[in-house]
N, C-alpha and C positions, 0 to 999 in steps of 0.2 A: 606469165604467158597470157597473150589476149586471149578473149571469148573465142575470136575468130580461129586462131589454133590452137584450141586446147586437145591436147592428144591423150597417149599413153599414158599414166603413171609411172613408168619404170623410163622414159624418156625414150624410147625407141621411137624411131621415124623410121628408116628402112634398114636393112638388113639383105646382105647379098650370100651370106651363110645360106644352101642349101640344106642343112642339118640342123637352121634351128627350129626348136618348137617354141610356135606362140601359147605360154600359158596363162597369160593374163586375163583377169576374168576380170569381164565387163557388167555383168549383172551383179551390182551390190541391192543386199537387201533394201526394202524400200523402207523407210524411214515414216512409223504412222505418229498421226497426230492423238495425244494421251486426250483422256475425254477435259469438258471444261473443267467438273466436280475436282478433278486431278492434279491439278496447274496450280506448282506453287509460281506466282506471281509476285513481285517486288517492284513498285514503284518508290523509284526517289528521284530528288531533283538535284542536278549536276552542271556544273559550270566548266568545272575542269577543259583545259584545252582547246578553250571556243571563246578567247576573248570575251569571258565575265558574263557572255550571254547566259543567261537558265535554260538548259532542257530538260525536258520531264522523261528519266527511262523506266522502261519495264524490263523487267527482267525476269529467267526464268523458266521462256515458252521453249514445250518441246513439242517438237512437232515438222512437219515440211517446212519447209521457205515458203509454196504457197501458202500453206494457210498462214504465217508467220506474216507474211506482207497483207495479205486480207485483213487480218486484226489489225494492223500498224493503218491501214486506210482507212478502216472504218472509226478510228479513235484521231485520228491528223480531219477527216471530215468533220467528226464532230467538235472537235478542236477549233474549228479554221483554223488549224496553222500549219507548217509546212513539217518535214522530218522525212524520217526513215527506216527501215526496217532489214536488219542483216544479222548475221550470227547468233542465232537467239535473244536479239537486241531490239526494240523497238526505240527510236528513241523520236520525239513532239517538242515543237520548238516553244517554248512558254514554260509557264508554270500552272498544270494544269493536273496536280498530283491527285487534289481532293474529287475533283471531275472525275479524272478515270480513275479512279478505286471505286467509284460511284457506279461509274458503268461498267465496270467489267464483272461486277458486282452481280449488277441486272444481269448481264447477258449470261453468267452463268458461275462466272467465276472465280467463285464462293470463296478459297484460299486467296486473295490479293489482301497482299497488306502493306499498310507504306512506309 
């Protein structure tokens, strides 16, 4: 489904039934981000499926998609280089495994290992 219509989970779109009840609950708990201290972290480097290029992933974060994409930009910044950040996935286009166990280190996140 695009962004553009993402609906219901149960796939309803309309309904001409005067007898049904809408039960579907749209407030899912909010999903918080675990402290840095907390975050087991795994950096490795991966080739897999990208035509032999190296990406550097992390894996691991739990936490929102924002903050999940905020660390993914502040480590592709420091990087220069390009990538992305989805499903608990960060992934930096290089090999740049030893760099960020280094920073993420600093910035707090004690448990990374590679």
């Amino acid at each position: 489904m695009s962004k553009k219509h993402q609906g219901r989970a149960d796939g309803l779109v309309y309904s001409t039934n005067q007898d049904y009840y809408n039960n579907f609950d749209d407030n899912e708990p909010a999903q918080e981000t675990a402290p840095k201290d907390k975050q087991k972290l795994r950096v490795k480097l991966d080739s897999k499926q990208r035509a032999g290029k190296l990406v550097t992933l992390v894996e691991g974060f739990s936490g929102t998609t924002e903050d999940l994409e905020a660390l993914g930009k502040q480590l592709k910044t420091k990087c220069g280089a390009g990538g992305s950040a989805k499903d608990g996935l960060i992934i930096v286009q290089g090999d740049y495994k030893e760099k960020i166990i280094a920073w993420l280190k600093d910035w707090g996140y004690t448990l990374t290992k590679g």
